[in-house]
C-alpha positions as CSV (number, residue, x, y, z in Angstrom):
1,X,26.2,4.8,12.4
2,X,26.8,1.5,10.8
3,X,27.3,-1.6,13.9
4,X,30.3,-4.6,12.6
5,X,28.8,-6.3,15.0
6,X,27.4,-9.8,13.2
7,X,23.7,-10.1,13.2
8,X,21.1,-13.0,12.7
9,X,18.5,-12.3,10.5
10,X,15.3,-14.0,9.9
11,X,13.6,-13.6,6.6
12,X,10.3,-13.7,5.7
13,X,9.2,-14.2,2.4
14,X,12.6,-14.6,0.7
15,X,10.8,-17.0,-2.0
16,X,9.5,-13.5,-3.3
17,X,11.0,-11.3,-5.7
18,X,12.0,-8.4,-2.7
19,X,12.7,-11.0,-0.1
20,X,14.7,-12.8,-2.8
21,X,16.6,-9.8,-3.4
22,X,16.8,-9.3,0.4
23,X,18.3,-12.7,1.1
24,X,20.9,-12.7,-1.9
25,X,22.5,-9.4,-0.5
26,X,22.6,-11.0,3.2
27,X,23.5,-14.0,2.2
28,X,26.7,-13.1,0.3
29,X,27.8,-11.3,3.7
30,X,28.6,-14.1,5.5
31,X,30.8,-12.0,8.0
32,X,27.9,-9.8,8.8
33,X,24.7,-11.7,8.7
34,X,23.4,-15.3,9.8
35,X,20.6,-15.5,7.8
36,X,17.4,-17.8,8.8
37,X,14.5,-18.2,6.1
38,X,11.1,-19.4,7.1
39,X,9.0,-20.9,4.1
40,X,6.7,-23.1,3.3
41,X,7.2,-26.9,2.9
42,X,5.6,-26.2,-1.3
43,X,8.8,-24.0,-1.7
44,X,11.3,-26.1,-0.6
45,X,12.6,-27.6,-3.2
46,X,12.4,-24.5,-5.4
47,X,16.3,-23.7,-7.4
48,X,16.1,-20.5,-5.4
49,X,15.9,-21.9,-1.6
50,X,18.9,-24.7,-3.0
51,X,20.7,-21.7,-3.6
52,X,20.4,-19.9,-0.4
53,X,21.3,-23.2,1.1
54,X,24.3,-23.5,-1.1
55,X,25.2,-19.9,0.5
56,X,24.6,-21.1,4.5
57,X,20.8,-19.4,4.6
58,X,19.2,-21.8,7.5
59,X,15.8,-22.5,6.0
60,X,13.3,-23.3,8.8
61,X,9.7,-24.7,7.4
62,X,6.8,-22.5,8.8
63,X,4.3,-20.4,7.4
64,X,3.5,-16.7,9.3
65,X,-0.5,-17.1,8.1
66,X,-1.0,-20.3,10.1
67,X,1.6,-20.7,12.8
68,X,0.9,-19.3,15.7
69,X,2.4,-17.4,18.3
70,X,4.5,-19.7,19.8
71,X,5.8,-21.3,17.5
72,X,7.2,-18.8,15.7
73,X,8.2,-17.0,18.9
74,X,10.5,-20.7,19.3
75,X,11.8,-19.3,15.9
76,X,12.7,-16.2,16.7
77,X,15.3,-17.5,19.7
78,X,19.1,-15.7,19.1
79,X,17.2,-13.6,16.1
80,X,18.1,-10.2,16.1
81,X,16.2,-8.9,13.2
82,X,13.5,-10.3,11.5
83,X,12.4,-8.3,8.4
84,X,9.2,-9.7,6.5
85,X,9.3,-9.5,3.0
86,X,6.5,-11.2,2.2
87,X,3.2,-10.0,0.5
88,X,0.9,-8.5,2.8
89,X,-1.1,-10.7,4.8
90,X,-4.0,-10.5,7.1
91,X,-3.5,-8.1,9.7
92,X,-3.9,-10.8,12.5
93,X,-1.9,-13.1,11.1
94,X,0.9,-10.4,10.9
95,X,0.5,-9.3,14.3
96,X,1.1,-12.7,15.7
97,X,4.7,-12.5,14.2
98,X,5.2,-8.9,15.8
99,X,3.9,-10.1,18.9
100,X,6.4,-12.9,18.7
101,X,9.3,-10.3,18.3
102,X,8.6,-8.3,20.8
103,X,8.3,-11.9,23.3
104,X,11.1,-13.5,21.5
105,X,13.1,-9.5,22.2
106,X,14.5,-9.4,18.7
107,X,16.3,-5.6,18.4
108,X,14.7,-4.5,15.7
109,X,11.6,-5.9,13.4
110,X,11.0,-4.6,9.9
111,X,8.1,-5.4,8.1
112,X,5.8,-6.0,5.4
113,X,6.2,-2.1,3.9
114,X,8.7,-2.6,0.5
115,X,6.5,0.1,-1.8
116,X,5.8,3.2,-2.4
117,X,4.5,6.4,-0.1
118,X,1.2,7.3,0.1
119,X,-0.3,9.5,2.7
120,X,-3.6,7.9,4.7
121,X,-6.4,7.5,2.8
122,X,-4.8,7.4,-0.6
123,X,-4.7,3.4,-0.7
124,X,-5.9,1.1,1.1
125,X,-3.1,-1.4,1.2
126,X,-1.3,1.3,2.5
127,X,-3.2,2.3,4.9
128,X,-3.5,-1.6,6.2
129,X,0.2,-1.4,6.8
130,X,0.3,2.0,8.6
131,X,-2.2,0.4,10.6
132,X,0.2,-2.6,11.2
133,X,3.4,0.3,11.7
134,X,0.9,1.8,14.7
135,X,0.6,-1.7,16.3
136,X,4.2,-2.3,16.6
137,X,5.1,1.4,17.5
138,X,2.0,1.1,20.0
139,X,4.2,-1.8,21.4
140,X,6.9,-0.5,21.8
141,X,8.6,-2.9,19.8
142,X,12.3,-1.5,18.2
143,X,11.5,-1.3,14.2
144,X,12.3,-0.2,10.9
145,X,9.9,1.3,8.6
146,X,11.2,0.8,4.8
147,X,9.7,2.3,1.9
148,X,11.5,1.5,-1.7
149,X,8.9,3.7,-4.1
150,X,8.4,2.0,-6.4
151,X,10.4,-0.9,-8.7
152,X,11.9,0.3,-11.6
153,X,11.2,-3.3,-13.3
154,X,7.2,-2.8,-12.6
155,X,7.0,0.5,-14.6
156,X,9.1,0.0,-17.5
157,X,6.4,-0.8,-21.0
158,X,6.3,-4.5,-21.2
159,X,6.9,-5.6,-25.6
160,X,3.9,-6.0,-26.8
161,X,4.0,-9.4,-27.3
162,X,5.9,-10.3,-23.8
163,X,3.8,-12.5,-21.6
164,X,3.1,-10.9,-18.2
165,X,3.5,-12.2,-14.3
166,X,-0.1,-11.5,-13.5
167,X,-2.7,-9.2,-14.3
168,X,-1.4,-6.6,-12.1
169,X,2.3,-6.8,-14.6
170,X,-0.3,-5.8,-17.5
171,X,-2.1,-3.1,-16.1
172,X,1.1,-1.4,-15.0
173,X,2.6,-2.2,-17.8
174,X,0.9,-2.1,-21.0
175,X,-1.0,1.1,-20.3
176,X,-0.1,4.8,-20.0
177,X,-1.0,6.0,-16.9
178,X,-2.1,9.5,-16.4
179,X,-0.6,12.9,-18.2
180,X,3.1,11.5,-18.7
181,X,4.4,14.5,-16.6
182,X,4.3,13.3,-12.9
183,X,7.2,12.3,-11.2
184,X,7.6,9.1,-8.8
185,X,10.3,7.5,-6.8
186,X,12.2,4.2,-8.1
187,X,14.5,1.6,-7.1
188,X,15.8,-1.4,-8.5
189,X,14.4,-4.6,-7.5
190,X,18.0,-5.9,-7.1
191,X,19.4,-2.8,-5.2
192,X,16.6,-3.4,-2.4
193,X,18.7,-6.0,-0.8
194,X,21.6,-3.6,-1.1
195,X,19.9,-1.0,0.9
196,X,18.4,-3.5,3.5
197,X,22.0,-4.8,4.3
198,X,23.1,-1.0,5.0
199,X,19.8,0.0,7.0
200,X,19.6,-3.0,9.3
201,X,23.1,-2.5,10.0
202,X,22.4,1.1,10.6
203,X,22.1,2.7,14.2
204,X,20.6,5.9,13.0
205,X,17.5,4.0,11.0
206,X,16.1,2.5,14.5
207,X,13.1,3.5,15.2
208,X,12.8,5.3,11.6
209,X,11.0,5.3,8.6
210,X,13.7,4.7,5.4
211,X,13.1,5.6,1.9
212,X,15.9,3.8,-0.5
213,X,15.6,5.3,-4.5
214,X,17.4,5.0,-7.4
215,X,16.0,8.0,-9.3
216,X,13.1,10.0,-9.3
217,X,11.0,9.9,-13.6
218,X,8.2,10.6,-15.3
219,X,6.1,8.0,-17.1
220,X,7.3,9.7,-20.2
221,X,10.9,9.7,-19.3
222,X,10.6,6.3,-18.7
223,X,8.6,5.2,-22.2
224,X,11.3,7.4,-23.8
225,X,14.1,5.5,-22.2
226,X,12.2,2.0,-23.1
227,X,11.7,3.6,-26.8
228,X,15.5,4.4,-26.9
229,X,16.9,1.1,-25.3
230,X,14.3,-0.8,-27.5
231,X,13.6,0.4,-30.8
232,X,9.9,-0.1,-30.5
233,X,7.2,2.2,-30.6
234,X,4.7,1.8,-26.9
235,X,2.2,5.0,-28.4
236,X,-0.3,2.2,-29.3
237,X,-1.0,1.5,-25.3
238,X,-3.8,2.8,-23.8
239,X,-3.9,5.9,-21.9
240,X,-5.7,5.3,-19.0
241,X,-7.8,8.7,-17.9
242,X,-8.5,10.2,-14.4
243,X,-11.8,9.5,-14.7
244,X,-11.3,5.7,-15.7
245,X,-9.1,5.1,-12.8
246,X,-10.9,7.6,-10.0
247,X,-14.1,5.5,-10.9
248,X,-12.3,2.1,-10.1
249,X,-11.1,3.4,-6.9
250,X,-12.5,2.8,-3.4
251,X,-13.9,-0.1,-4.0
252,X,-12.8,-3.6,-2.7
253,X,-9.7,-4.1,-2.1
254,X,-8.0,-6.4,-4.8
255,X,-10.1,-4.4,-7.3
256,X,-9.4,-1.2,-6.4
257,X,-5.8,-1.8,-5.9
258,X,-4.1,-1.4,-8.8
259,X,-5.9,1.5,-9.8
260,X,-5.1,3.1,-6.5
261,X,-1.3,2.2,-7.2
262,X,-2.1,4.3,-10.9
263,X,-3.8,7.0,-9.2
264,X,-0.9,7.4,-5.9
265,X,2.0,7.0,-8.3
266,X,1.0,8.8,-12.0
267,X,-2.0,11.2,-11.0
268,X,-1.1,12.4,-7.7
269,X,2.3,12.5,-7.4
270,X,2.4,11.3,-3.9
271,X,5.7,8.7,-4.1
272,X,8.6,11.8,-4.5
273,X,11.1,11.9,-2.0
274,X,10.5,15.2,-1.3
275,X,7.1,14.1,0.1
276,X,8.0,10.9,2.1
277,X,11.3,13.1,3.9
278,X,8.7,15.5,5.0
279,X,6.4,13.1,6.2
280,X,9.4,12.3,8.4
281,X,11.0,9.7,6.6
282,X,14.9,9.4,6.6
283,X,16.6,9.7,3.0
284,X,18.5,6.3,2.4
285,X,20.9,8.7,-0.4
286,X,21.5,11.2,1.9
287,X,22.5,8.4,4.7
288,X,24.5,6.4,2.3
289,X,26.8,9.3,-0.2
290,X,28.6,6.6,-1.0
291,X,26.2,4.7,-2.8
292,X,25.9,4.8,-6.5
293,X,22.4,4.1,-8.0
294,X,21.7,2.7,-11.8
295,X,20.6,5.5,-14.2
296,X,17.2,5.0,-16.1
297,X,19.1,4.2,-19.2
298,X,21.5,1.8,-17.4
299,X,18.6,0.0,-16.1
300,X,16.4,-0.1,-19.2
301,X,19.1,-1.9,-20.9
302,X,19.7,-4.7,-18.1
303,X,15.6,-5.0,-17.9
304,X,15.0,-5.1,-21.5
305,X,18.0,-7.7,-21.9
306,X,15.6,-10.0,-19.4
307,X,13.0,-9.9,-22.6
């Protein structure tokens, strides 16, 4: 069950738009968590680390891809969690940070998951980070496995004339993946850090793979919901085919990733709760009744207002 006991947390990647969502939610518990943010000396003077200062977040200047062992080990001193939020990075670099924990003997480590299920083989960034959960379960290292499907603000259609983050925004985005009748798993960018702040707090999640979700849609419940919010017609997107996206797949890695996301989420159907509770995975919902998620209309109206 839920521990009142006050925790320090150390946060990696809380420049990004999960581990920004992450630290906010800590952050404005003071009486729970001591929050500790490594980033890099480029970020910070960024309006984002001012404000986690502004809100007692220690910021500590490092970087997990080039420090080593020791040092962030020196880091980790007094930390009880340290949950990295960041984008995945090389597997060796990663593994000095859980080595680290485990030296430093934080009482539980979370890291880089933050997306959606996929069983092995399915993706390859997925299977990178299963490979990454088997290193720290192989050392025995206390943990947290969280999976969020996937975020409601990187499915909804894009305007046609909206500029995009990256290329990965449009491909999501401003295409129709699939036959429109497969559901996945979502969550709210902003409710991640809501969920984190329960499940680190959480004695039943050690040891355990989480799944947090906000609902469960189709891609056509979801244009229809963007359609209704809107007013605007997304029919003129492409509709990307099986064979288009099987044909990109399998590939190297940053070129075949997005299509694997289209193919795990909108083809397959792998990212349903359903599937991630029976691969053993622990229903954040069920663990949290209390808890009252956005519907897909709520949120279309809050992400379209972003526009």
């Amino acid at each position: 069950m839920s521990s009142t006991v006050k925790q320090t947390v150390f946060l990696v990647g809380a420049t990004g738009k999960t581990g920004g969502s992450i630290a906010r939610a800590l952050a404005t518990k003071p009486e729970r968590f001591e929050v500790k943010a490594i980033v890099r000396s480029s970020s910070v003077d960024k309006p984002f680390i001012k404000e986690l200062k502004s809100l007692g977040v220690k910021i500590i200047i490092g970087d997990i891809a080039n420090d080593d062992q020791e040092t962030l080990q020196a880091h980790l001193k007094d930390v009880d969690t340290v949950i990295n939020a960041s984008i995945p990075v090389p597997e060796d670099k990663e593994h000095n940070l859980i080595r680290a924990a485990k030296a430093a003997k934080v009482k539980r480590l979370v890291p880089s998951d933050f997306a959606n299920y996929a069983p092995p083989g399915s993706m390859q960034v997925q299977d990178m980070k299963l490979r990454t959960q088997r290193f720290i379960i192989d050392n025995d290292i206390p943990h947290t496995f969280i999976l969020v499907g996937i975020w409601a603000d990187a499915v909804f259609p894009l305007p046609q004339d909206a500029d995009s983050d990256n290329f990965v925004s449009d491909f999501l985005q401003k295409q129709f993946h699939g036959p429109g009748n497969v559901k996945t798993s979502w969550t709210a960018l902003e409710r991640v850090g809501e969920f984190v702040a329960r499940i680190i707090s959480d004695t039943r999640t050690l040891n355990r793979t989480v799944q947090t979700w906000d609902g469960e849609a189709t891609l056509s419940e979801i244009y229809a919901a963007a359609s209704k919010v809107t007013g605007k017609n997304f029919d003129d997107y492409h509709k990307l085919s099986t064979e288009e996206v099987e044909s990109k797949c399998g590939k190297d890695f940053l070129p075949s990733l997005p299509y694997e996301y289209s193919r795990s989420l909108w083809f397959r159907g792998e990212n349903t709760v359903e599937s991630v509770v029976a691969a053993g995975a622990l229903d954040a919902r069920a663990l949290y009744p209390d808890y009252t998620p956005p519907s897909l209309e709520e949120f279309a109206k809050k992400f379209y207002g972003k526009q």
